[in-house]
N, C-alpha and C positions, 0 to 999 in steps of 0.2 A: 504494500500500500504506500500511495505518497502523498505527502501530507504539504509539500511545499509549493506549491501551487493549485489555486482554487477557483474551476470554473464554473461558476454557477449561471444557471439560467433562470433568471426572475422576470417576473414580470415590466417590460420594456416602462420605463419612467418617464421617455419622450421619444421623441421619433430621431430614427440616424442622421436626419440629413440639418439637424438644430444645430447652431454654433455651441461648440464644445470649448467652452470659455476655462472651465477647471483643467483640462488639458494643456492646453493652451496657457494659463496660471502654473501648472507643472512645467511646462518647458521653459518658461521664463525664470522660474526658481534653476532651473538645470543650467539654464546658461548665468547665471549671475555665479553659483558656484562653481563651474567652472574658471571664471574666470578669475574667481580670489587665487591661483594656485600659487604657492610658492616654492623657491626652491631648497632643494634638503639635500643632504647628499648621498640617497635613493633616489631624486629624480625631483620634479615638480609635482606637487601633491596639494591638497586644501586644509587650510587650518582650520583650527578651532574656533575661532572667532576672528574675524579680519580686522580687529580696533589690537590685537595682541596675534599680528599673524605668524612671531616666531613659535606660536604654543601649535603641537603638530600631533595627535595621539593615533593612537590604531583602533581608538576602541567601538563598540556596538552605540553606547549612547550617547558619546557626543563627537567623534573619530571619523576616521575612514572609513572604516567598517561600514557603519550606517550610511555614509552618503553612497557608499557599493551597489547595499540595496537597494536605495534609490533607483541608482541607473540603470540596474538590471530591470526592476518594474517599469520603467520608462520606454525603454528597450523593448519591453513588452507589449506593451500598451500602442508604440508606435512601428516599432519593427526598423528603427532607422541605426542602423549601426554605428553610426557617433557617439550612441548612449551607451552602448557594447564598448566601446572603445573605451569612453571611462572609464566603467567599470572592470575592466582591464590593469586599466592605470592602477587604480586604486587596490587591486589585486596585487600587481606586482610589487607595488608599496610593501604591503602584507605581508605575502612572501619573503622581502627585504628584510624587516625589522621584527620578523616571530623572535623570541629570546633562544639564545641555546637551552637555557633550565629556568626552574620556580626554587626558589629556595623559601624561605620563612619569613624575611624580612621583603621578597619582589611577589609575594602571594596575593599580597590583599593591595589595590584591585584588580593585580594581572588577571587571574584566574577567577574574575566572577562574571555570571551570564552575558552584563554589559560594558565588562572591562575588555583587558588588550587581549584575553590568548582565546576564552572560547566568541569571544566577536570577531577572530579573525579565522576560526574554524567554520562560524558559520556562513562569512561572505564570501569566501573562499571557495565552502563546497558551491553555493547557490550561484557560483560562475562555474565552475565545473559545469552545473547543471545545463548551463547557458552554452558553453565553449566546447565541452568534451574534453577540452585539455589538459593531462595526465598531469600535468604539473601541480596545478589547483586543487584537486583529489590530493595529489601525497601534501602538500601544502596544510591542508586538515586536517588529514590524518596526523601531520609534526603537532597541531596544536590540543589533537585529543593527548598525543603519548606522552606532551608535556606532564599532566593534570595525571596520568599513570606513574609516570616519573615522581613527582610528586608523592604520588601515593606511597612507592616502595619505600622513596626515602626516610617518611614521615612514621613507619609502623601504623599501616594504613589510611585509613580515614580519624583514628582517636586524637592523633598530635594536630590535625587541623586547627587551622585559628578560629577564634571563637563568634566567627559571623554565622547566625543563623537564617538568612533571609533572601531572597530571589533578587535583592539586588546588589547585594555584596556578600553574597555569604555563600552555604552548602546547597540550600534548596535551588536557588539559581544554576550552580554549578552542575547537581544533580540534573535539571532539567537538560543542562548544554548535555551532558553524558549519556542520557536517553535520545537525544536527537542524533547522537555518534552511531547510539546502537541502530537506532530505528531507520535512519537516512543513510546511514554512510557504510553499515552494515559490520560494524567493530563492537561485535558481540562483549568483548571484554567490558566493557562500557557500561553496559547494562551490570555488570557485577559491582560495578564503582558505586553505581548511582544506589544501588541496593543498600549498601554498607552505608552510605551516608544517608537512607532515611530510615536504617537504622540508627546511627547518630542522633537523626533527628527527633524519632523517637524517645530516643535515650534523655534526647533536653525537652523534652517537652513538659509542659507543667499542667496540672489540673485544676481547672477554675471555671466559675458558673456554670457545672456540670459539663461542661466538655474540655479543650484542652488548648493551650496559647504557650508562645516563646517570648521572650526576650528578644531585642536586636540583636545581643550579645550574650555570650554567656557571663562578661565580666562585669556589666552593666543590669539596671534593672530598667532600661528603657522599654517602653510597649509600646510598638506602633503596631497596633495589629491589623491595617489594610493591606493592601495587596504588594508592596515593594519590598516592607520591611518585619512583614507580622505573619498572623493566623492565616490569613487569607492565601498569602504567596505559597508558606510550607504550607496548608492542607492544599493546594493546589498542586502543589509538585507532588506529596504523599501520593493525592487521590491520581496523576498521572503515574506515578511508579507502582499501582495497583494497575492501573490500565494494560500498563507492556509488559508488566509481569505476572500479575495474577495472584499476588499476595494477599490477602483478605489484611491482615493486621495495619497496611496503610490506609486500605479502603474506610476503616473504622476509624485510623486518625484524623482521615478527612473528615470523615463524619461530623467528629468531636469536635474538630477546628469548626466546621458550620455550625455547632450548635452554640458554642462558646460567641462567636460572630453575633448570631442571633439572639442572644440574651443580654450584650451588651446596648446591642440597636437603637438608633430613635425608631419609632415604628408608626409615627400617626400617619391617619390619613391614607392607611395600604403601602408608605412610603417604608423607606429603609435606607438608612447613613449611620455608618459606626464613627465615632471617633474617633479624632483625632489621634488622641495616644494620652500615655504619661508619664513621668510624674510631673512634669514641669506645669507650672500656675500659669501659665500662656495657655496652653493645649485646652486648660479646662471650660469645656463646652464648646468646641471647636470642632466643625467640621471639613471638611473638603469635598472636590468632584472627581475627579480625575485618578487615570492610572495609580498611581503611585499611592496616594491616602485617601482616596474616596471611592462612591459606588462604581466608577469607570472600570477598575481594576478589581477590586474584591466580586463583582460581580460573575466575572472569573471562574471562580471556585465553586459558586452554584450552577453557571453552567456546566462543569466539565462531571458535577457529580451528576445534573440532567443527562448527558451524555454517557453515562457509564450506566444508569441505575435505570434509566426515561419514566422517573419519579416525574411527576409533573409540580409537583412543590418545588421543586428546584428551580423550574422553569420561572414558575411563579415569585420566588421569590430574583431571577435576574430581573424580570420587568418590576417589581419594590425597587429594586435599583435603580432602574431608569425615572421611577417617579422621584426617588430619593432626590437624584439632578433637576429634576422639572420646581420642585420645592426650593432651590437656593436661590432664584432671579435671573438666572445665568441666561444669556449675555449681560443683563443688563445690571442694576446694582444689586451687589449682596444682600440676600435675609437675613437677617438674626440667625449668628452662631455659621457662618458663612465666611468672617470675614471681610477686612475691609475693601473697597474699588480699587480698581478692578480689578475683576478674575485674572491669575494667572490665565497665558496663550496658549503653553507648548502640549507638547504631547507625552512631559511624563507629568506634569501636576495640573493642567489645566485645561481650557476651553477646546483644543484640539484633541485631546485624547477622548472627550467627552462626543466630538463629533466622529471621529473614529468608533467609540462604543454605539453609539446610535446606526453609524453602518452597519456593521456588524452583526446588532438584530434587525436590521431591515433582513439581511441576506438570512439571517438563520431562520425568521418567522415569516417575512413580506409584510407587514406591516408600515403600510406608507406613511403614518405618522413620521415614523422614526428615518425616515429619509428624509422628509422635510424639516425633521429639527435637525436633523447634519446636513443641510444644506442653507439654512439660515445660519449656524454658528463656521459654516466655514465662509460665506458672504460675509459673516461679520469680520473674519479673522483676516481676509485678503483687504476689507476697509482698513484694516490698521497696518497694511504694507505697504513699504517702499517699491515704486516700480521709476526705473533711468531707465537709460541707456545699454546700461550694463544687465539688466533683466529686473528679477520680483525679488526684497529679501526683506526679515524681518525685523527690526532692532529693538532693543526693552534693556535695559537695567541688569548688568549683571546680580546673582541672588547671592543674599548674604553667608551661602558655606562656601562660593568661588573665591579664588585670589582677586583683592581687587573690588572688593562688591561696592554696587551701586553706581558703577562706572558702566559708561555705555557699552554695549555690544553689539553685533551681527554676527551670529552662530551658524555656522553650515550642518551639522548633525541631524541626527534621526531625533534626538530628546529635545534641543531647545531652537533647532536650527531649518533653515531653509528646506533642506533635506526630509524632514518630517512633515513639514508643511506640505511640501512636495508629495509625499506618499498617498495623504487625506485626501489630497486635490485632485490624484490619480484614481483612487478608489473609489470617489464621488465621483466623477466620469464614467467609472466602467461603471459604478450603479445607474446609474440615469442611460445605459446603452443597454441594463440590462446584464451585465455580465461582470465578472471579478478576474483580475490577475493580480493573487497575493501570495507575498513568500510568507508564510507560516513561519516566524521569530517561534524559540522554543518555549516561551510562554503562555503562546497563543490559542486559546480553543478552538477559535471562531473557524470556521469553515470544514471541520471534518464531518460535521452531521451527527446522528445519533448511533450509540454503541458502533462509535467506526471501528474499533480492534475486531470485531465479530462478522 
């Protein structure tokens, strides 16, 4: 089965021969990134942000990596080999600067789902997919054997550093390892990823009748949405049930759901977890998006709908979606929201929200929800820059970047062009009717129900 590319046939949104304005919005983002490249000494490549164009990364969320994907999807979408040729580029970047090893001190964030080594195993293979060329294939495969390497050095998965979470941590990890087994066909893989939700198991704590982590083990932070919390590992558990068949993950997903749901707001059929804690900021704070709100945690009740085709599951993703429809978004924050305005990008805000809204268009058809991803990304293209140079987006670097509060233009999949880019592609294939999406290993959206079966 393949899971990295998703062609669905929905019911047509408008007719073919409409101007394709978000296409067209996507290419314009393609060509402004291209043209920030700088030079490195692997070649010319695009930075991190072009206000700080010496900052240069490989990784999935804000790197090279991401804007790969990009251009392969574009590539897709249009068929013009320019955007091949990118993606190329950025490939052989990849290939250039994989590290020789992971030691304990180059771990943390090399080695997590959106850092340098499996972000570059997964752009790598999904040009493979594109090129054939052998190169790219062993090019992956170097960045799973790192994460093995690793392994042996460390007396397995126990001396791991003590991130527990999909976006810096094991369960992230775990998931790049099951996308090793599942895609690339490195059965070993699957044994890794086993060992570490067993770990995960091992940290797991029992509370409000079901079950939550720490961000850390050495820390008592709780962010329990979807980047840093319950949401991310029961999502990655109830996935390492899926390819394996374990019942004991199946149970901890469970638990993480129910823990989720007991912490909940829940009026009105809606549903948003908090924030986190301990800190006196968080309290009574909610989010939208991937990372700490319903965008992401949503997630995990679909992949148990998918495993289980409970329809509670199902029910409580669309609580989710009301959960977003409740904060004002686009426009000003409600109580417990947050002040003006909503974060943009696509891991804390407005666009990852119009991302989730696609997403159940395609898995239900329900037009609502294309119509609210296509008003917040109308909103999100009002607040971009378009020259000469093409489309990009600038905001405020945030306060854990070097530098914060100082302007930026991000090329990346998380804050940058490149992701904006992605939403604008996928809002096009919806309104044509059809999806060209590379499946990230976080991702549920597009395999349908009980796909392992």
């Amino acid at each position: 089965m393949r899971w990295y590319v998703v062609l669905l046939l929905l019911p047509v949104a408008c007719t073919q021969d409409v101007e394709r304005v978000y296409l067209e919005a996507a290419q314009e983002a393609a060509a402004w990134v291209s043209a920030t490249s700088v030079e490195t000494p692997q070649g010319p490549i695009w930075p991190v942000d072009t206000f700080k164009p010496e900052t240069v990364r490989s990784s999935l969320g804000d790197g090279v990596s991401g804007i790969v994907l990009f251009f392969l999807e574009l590539h897709r979408a249009t068929g013009e080999n320019r955007y091949l040729d990118e993606a190329r580029r950025g490939a052989d970047y990849l290939l250039a600067t994989l590290p020789e090893r992971l030691d304990a001190e180059s771990y943390h964030p090399a080695a997590t789902l959106y850092g340098r080594v499996p972000g570059a195993g997964v752009a790598l293979y999904e040009v493979y997919r594109a090129t054939r060329e052998a190169r790219y294939r062993d090019g992956a495969l170097r960045a799973v054997d790192l994460l093995h390497a690793y392994a042996r050095q460390h007396d397995g998965v126990e001396g791991w550093p003590p991130q527990n979470d999909v976006l810096n941590g094991n369960a992230g990890t775990g998931l790049f390892l099951l996308y090793a087994a599942r895609e690339m066909g490195h059965a070993p893989s699957r044994d890794l990823a086993l060992r570490l939700g067993r770990l995960s198991l091992d940290r797991a704590r029992p509370e409000q009748g079901g079950l939550t982590w720490t961000l850390r083990e050495d820390r008592d932070f709780v962010l329990p949405n979807f980047s840093h919390g319950a949401a991310g590992i029961g999502y990655f558990l109830a996935t390492l049930y899926q390819d394996t068949g374990h019942e004991e993950f199946l149970d901890a997903a469970r638990d993480a759901a129910i823990y989720l749901q007991a912490i909940a707001r829940t009026e009105e059929d809606a549903f948003v977890v908090p924030y986190g804690w301990p800190l006196p900021e968080w309290d009574g704070y909610y989010d939208i998006g991937w990372a700490h709100g319903p965008a992401g945690t949503a997630r995990l009740f679909f992949r148990l709908w998918q495993i289980t085709g409970e329809v509670a599951w199902m029910d409580q993703v669309h609580a989710c979606a009301r959960g977003i429809r409740q904060s004002g978004l686009p426009g000003t924050p409600n109580p417990g929201f947050g002040e003006a305005p909503f974060k943009p990008d696509l891991r804390f805000g407005t666009a990852s929200v119009a991302m989730f809204f696609l997403d159940l268009y395609h898995s239900t058809g329900e037009a609502s929800y294309l119509r609210s991803a296509r008003q917040l990304t109308d909103h999100l293209l009002d607040q971009a820059t378009r020259d000469a140079r093409g489309l990009r987006w600038q905001a405020p670097r945030y306060e854990f970047f070097e530098h914060p509060g100082e302007p930026a233009a991000f090329t990346g999949y998380f804050y940058g062009a490149a992701g904006y880019g992605l939403l604008l592609l996928r809002l096009d294939a919806a309104e044509r009717g059809t999806s060209h999406k590379i499946l990230l290993p976080d991702d549920p959206f597009g395999q349908g129900r009980n796909a392992t079966q």
